[in-house]
C-alpha positions as CSV (number, residue, x, y, z in Angstrom):
1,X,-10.2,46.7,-22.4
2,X,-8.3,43.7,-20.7
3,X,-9.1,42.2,-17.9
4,X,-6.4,41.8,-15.7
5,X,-5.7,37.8,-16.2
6,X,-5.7,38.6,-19.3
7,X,-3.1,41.7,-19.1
8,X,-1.1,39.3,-16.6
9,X,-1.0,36.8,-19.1
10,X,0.4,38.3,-21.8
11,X,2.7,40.2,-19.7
12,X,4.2,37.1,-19.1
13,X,4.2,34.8,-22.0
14,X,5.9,38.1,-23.6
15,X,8.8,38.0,-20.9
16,X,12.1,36.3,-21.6
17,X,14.3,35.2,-19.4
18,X,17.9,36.6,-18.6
19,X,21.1,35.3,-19.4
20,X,23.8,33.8,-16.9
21,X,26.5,35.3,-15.3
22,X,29.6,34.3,-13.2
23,X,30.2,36.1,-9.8
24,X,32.1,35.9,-6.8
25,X,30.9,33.9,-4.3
26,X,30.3,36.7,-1.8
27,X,29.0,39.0,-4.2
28,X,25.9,36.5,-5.3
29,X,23.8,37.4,-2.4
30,X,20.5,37.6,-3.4
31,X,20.6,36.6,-6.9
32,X,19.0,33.7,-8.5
33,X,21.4,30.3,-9.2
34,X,21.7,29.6,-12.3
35,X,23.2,26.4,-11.3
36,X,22.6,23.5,-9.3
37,X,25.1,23.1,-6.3
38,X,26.3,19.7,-5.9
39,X,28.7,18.1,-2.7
40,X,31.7,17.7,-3.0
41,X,32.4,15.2,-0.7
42,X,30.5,13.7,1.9
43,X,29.7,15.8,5.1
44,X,30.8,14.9,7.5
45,X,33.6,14.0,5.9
46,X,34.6,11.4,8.9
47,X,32.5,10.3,12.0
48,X,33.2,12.9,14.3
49,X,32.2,14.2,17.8
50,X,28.8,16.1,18.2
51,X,30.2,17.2,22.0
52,X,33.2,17.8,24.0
53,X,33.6,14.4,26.1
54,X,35.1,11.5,25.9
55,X,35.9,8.6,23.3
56,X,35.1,4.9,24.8
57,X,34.1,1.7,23.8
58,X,30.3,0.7,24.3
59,X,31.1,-2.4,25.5
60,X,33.2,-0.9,28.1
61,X,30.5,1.2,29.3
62,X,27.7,-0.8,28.8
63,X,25.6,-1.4,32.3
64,X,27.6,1.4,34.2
65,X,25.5,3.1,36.9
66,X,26.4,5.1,40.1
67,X,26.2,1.1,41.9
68,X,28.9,-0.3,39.5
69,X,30.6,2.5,37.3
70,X,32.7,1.7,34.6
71,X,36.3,2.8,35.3
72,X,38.6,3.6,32.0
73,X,42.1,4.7,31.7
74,X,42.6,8.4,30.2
75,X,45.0,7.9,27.4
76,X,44.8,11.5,25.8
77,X,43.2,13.6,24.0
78,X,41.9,14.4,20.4
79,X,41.3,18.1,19.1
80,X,39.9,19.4,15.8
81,X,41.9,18.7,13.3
82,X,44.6,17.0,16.2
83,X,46.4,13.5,15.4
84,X,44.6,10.1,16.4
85,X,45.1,8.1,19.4
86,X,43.6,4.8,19.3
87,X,41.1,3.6,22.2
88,X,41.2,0.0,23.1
89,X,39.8,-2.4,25.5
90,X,39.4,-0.4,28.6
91,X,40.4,2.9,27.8
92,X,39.2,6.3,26.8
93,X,40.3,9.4,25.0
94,X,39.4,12.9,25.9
95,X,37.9,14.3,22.7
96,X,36.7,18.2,21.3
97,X,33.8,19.0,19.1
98,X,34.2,18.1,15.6
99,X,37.3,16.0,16.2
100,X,37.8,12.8,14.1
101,X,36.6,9.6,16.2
102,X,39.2,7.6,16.9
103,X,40.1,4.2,16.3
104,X,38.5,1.6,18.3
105,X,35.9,4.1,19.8
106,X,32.4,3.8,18.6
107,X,30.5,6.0,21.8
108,X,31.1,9.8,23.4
109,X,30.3,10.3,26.4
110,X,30.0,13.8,27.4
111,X,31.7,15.5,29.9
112,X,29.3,16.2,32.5
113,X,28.2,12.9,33.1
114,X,31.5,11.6,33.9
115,X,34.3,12.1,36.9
116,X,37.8,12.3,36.3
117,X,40.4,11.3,38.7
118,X,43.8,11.8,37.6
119,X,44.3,9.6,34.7
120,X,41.2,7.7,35.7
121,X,37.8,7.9,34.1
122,X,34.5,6.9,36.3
123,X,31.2,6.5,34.7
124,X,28.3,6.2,36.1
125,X,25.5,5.7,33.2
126,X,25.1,3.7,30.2
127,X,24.8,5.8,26.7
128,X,23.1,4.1,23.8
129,X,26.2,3.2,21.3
130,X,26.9,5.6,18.7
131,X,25.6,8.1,21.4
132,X,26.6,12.0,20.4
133,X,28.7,11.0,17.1
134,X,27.6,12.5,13.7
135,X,28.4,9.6,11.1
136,X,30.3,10.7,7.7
137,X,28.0,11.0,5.3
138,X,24.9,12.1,7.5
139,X,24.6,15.5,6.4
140,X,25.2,15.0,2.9
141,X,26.6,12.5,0.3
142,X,29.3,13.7,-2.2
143,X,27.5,14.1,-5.4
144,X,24.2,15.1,-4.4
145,X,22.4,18.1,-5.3
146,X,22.2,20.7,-2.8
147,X,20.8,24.0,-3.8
148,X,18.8,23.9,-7.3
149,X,19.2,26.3,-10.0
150,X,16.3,28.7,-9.6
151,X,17.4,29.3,-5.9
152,X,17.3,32.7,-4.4
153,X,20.8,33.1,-2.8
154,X,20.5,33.8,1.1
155,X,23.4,33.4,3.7
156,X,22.5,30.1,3.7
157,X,23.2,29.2,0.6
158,X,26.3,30.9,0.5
159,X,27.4,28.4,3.7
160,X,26.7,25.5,1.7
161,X,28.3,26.7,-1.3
162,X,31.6,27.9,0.4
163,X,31.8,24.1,2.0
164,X,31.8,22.6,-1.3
165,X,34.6,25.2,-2.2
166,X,32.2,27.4,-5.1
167,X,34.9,30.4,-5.2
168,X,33.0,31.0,-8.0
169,X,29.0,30.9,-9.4
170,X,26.7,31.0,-12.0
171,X,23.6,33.4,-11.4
172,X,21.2,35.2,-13.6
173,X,22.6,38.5,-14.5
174,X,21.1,41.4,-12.8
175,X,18.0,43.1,-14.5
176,X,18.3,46.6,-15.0
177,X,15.1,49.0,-14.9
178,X,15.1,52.6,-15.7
179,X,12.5,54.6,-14.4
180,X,11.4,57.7,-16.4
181,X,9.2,60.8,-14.2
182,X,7.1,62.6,-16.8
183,X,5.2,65.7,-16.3
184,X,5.6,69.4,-16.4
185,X,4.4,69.5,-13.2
186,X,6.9,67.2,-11.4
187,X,9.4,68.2,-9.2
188,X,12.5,66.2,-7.8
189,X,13.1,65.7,-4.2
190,X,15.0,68.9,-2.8
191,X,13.9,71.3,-5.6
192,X,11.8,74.1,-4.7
193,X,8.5,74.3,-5.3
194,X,7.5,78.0,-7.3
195,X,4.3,77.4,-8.5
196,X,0.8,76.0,-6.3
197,X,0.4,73.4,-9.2
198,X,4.0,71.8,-8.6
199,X,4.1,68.4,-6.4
200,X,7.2,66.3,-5.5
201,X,7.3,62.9,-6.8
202,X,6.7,59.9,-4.5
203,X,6.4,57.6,-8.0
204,X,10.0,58.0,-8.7
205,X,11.4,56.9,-5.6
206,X,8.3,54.7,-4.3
207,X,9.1,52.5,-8.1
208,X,12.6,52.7,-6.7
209,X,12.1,50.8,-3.8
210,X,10.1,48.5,-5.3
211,X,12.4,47.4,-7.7
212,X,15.2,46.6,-5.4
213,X,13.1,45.1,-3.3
214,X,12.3,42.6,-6.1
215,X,16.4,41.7,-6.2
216,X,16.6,44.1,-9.9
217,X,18.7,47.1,-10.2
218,X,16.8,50.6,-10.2
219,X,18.0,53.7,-12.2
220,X,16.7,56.7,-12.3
221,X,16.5,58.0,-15.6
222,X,15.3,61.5,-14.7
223,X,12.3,63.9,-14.8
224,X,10.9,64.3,-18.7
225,X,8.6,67.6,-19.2
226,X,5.6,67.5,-21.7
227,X,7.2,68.0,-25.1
228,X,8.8,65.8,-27.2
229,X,12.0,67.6,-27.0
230,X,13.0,66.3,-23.8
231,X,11.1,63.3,-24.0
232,X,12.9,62.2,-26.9
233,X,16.3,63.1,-24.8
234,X,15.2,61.1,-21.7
235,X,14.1,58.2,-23.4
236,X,17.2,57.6,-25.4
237,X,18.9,57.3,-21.7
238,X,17.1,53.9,-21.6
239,X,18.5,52.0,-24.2
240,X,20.8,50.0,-21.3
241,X,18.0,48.5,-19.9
242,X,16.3,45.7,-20.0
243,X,12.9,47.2,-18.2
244,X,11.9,50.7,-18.8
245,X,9.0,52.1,-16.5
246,X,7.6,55.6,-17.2
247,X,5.1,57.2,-14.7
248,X,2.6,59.7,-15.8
249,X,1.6,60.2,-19.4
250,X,-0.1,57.0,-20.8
251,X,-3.6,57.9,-20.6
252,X,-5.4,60.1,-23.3
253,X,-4.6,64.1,-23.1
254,X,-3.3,66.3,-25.5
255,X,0.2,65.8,-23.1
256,X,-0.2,62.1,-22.9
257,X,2.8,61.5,-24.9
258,X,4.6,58.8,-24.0
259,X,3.0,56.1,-25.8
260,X,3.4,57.4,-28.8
261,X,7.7,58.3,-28.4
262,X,8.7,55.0,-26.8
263,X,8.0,53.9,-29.9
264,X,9.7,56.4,-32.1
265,X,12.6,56.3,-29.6
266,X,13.4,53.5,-28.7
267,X,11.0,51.0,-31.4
268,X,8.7,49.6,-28.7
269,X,6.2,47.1,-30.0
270,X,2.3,47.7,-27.6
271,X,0.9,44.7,-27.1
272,X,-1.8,46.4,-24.8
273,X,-3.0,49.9,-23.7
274,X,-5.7,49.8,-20.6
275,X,-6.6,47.0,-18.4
276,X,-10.5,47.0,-16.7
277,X,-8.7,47.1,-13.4
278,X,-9.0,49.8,-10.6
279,X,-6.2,51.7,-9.7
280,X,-4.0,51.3,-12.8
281,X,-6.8,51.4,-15.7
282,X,-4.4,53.2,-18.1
283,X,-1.7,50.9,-18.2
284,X,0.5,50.4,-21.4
285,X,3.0,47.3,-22.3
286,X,5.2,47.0,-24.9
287,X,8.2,44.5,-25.9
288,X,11.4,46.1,-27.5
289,X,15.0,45.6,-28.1
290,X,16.8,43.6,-31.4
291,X,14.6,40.4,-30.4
292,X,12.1,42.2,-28.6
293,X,13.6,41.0,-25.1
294,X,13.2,43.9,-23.4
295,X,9.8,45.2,-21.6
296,X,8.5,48.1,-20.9
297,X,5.3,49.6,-19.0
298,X,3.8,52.7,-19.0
299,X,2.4,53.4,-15.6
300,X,-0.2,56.1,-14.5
301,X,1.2,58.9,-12.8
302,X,-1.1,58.9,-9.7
303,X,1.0,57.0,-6.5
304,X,-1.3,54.6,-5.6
305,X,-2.0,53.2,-8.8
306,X,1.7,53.1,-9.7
307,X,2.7,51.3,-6.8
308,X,-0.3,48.9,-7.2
309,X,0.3,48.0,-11.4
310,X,4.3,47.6,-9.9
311,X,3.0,45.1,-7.4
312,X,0.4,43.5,-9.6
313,X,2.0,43.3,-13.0
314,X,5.2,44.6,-13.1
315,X,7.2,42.9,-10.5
316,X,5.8,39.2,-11.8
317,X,7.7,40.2,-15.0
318,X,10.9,41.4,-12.8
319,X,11.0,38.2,-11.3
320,X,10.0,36.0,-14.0
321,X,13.3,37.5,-16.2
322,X,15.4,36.9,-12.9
323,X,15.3,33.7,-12.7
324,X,13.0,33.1,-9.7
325,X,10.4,30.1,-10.1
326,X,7.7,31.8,-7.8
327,X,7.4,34.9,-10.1
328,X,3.6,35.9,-7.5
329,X,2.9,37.5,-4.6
330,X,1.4,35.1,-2.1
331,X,-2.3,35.1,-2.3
332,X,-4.2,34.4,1.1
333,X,-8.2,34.3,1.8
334,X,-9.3,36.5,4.9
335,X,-12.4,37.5,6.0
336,X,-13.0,41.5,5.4
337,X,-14.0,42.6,8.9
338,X,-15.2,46.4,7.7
339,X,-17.0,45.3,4.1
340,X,-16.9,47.6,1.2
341,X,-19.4,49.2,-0.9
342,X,-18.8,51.1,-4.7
343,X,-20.8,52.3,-7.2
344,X,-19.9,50.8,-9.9
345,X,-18.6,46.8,-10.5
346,X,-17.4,47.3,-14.3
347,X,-13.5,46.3,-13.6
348,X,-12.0,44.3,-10.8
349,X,-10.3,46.5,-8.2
350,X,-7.8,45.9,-5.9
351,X,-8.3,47.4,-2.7
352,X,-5.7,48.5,0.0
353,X,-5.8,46.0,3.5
354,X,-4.3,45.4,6.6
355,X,-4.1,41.8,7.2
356,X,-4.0,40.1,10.6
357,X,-3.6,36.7,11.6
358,X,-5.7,35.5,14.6
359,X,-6.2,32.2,15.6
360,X,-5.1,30.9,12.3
361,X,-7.1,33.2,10.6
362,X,-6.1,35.7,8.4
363,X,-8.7,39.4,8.7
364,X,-8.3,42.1,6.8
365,X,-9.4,45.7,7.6
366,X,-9.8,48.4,4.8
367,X,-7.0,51.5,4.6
368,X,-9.5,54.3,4.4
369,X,-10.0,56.4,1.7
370,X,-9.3,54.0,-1.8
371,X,-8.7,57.0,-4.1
372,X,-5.7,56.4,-6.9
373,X,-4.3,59.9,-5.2
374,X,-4.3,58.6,-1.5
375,X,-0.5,57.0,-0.7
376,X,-1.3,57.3,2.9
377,X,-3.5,54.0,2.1
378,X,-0.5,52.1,0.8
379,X,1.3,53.2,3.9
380,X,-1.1,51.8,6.5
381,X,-1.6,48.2,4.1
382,X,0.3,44.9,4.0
383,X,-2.1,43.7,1.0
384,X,-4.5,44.1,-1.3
385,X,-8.0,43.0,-1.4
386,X,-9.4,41.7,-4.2
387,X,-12.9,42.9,-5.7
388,X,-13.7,41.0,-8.5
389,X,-15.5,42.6,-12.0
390,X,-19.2,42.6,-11.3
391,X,-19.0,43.2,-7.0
392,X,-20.6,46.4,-6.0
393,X,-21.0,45.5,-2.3
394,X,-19.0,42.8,0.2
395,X,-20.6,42.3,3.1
396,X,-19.0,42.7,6.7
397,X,-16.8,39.6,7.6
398,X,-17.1,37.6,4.2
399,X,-13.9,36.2,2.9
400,X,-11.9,37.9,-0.1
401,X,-8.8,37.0,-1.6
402,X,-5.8,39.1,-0.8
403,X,-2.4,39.6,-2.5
404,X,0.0,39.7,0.1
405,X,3.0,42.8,-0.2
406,X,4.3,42.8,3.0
407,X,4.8,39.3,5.3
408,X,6.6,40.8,8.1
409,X,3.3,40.5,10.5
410,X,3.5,36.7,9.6
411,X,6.2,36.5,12.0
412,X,4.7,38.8,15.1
């Protein structure tokens, strides 16, 4: 068997990335540039005022105080966008947010620190010159690079690229992944259960998540029974995608069929078939398509283990195909306040945590019960620990490395 670096690896160095794609400006949310963004102009594209107040001349302000203010003439105004007036010796211009500096003007003062008397301005403190004006230029120059291909598109992004006027962009195309169900003993959410051996699949709509939560598109493929029949029909449903997960049926019964018919089906090359990793031990990976760009993964049907291959292997190869440049799950080290004891140290597991932050140091507290079978483990963890091949016992408190799934506690 693999060991999981190994499996990662050549996961990876199997997985091409996708083509480009032009989109709509607002419909590139959350895709991957494929791009870099560059200004077109400078920004600001003038000097401008950073406040509503008024436009003077430093020197005609400079050693005001409430003994000897400096006393201007009002001589308008300025708005955004409004026509100029130009301020000379001893005079000021009442000025808005954003509105061009005038001529002559090199200082805003803001309102608040200023009286007005009719037509007459009194000021009663010096402001450093240049005080509250953003200089053209100071955001960015015109021709400078932005937002870098490889970017994840947030609303941010989309800000800066509607100010360069980007009606249009180039992103990665979306990555569509099927998900296949297998198993006679499956049953779809809302179907009635007739028979004591029936469950409802979590796998199918837990994979789901996960997916989109990786930025790809999900489709559900259906529910395959054991026999080749229908797995023969569900598979061919595939052949759009560019990632095909199946859940259940990789390891080595006399049902275990699906390793075997992605291949008749749909021509899918294995590269590996287990991994000495706990949950997820019977994990198959395959390449297919007319240049063998496509991937696919068999993953065990139990819930935890199919969340945590997703997580651990899958998802690096969803991202990697995207676009993104950081393809991993951040990794932390925290100190494992409960310890953990198992029989046997023969593969590296990956154990469900809670992580906490305190005092700028990350603990993490075991889920309970570890089996492949319990998801309420998954539901109570934001990580998981790592327990590397040849570890039977971690004592309380020492420090593991832990993939992180979830950073929303970061921010608590």
């Amino acid at each position: 068997m693999l060991d999981y670096q190994e499996a990662l690896k050549l996961v990876l160095d199997n997985t091409k990335v996708l083509g480009n794609e032009k989109v709509f400006l607002a419909d590139s949310l959350f895709r991957i540039l494929a791009e870099d963004i560059l200004a077109d102009r400078d920004n600001p594209p003038f000097d401008n005022s950073g406040m509503d107040g008024f436009a003077v001349r430093y020197e005609d302000i400079k050693g005001a105080s409430k003994e000897n203010p400096a006393i201007l003439k009002i001589k308008g105004e300025i708005k955004a966008g409004g026509s100029q007036v130009e301020v000379t010796k001893g005079t000021a211009v009442s000025i808005y947010t954003g509105a061009v500096i005038p001529k002559g003007a090199d200082t805003v003062i803001q309102k608040e620190l200023v009286k007005v008397e009719e037509d007459r301005l009194i000021i009663s403190q010096e402001l450093p010159k240049g005080a509250n004006i953003r200089t053209k230029g100071d955001d960015y120059k015109k021709g400078q690079i932005l937002i870098e291909k490889g970017t994840l598109i947030r609303p941010p992004e989309i800000g800066i690229m509607a100010s360069v006027n980007k009606p249009t962009v180039y992103v990665k195309q979306k990555l569509k992944v099927g998900i296949l169900t297998t198993g006679d003993e499956i049953l779809d959410i809302g179907e009635p259960i007739t028979s004591p051996s029936q469950i409802r699949t979590s796998n199918t709509y837990s994979l789901y998540a996960q997916i989109k939560q990786a930025g790809a598109e999900p489709i559900i493929l259906g529910f395959a029974k054991d026999n080749p029949e229908d797995l023969t029909e569900k598979l061919s449903y595939a052949k759009t995608c560019d990632v095909l997960l199946t859940t259940g049926g990789v390891s080595v019964g006399e049902y275990d069929l699906v390793k075997d018919f992605v291949s008749k089906v749909l021509g899918v090359k294995t590269i590996f078939w287990k991994i000495a990793q706990k949950p997820g031990k019977p994990v198959v990976f395959g390449t297919w398509g007319t240049e063998n760009q496509k991937l696919f993964f068999g993953i065990p049907g139990n819930p935890v283990a199919s969340m945590v291959v997703f997580e651990t292997l899958v998802k690096p190869a969803i991202k990697k195909m995207m676009g993104f440049e950081k393809v991993h799950n951040p990794k932390i080290k925290a100190k494992l306040k409960t310890g953990y004891k198992r029989k046997k140290g023969d593969r590296l597991e990956f154990i469900r945590v809670k992580v906490e932050k305190t005092d700028n140091c990350f603990f993490a507290e075991v889920t309970g019960k570890q089996g492949s079978n319990i998801l309420t483990s998954m539901l109570k963890a934001n990580g998981l620990g790592i327990v590397p091949k040849g570890t039977t016992q971690i004592p309380k408190n020492a420090e593991i490395e832990v993939i992180l799934f979830d950073t929303y506690f970061l921010n608590e």
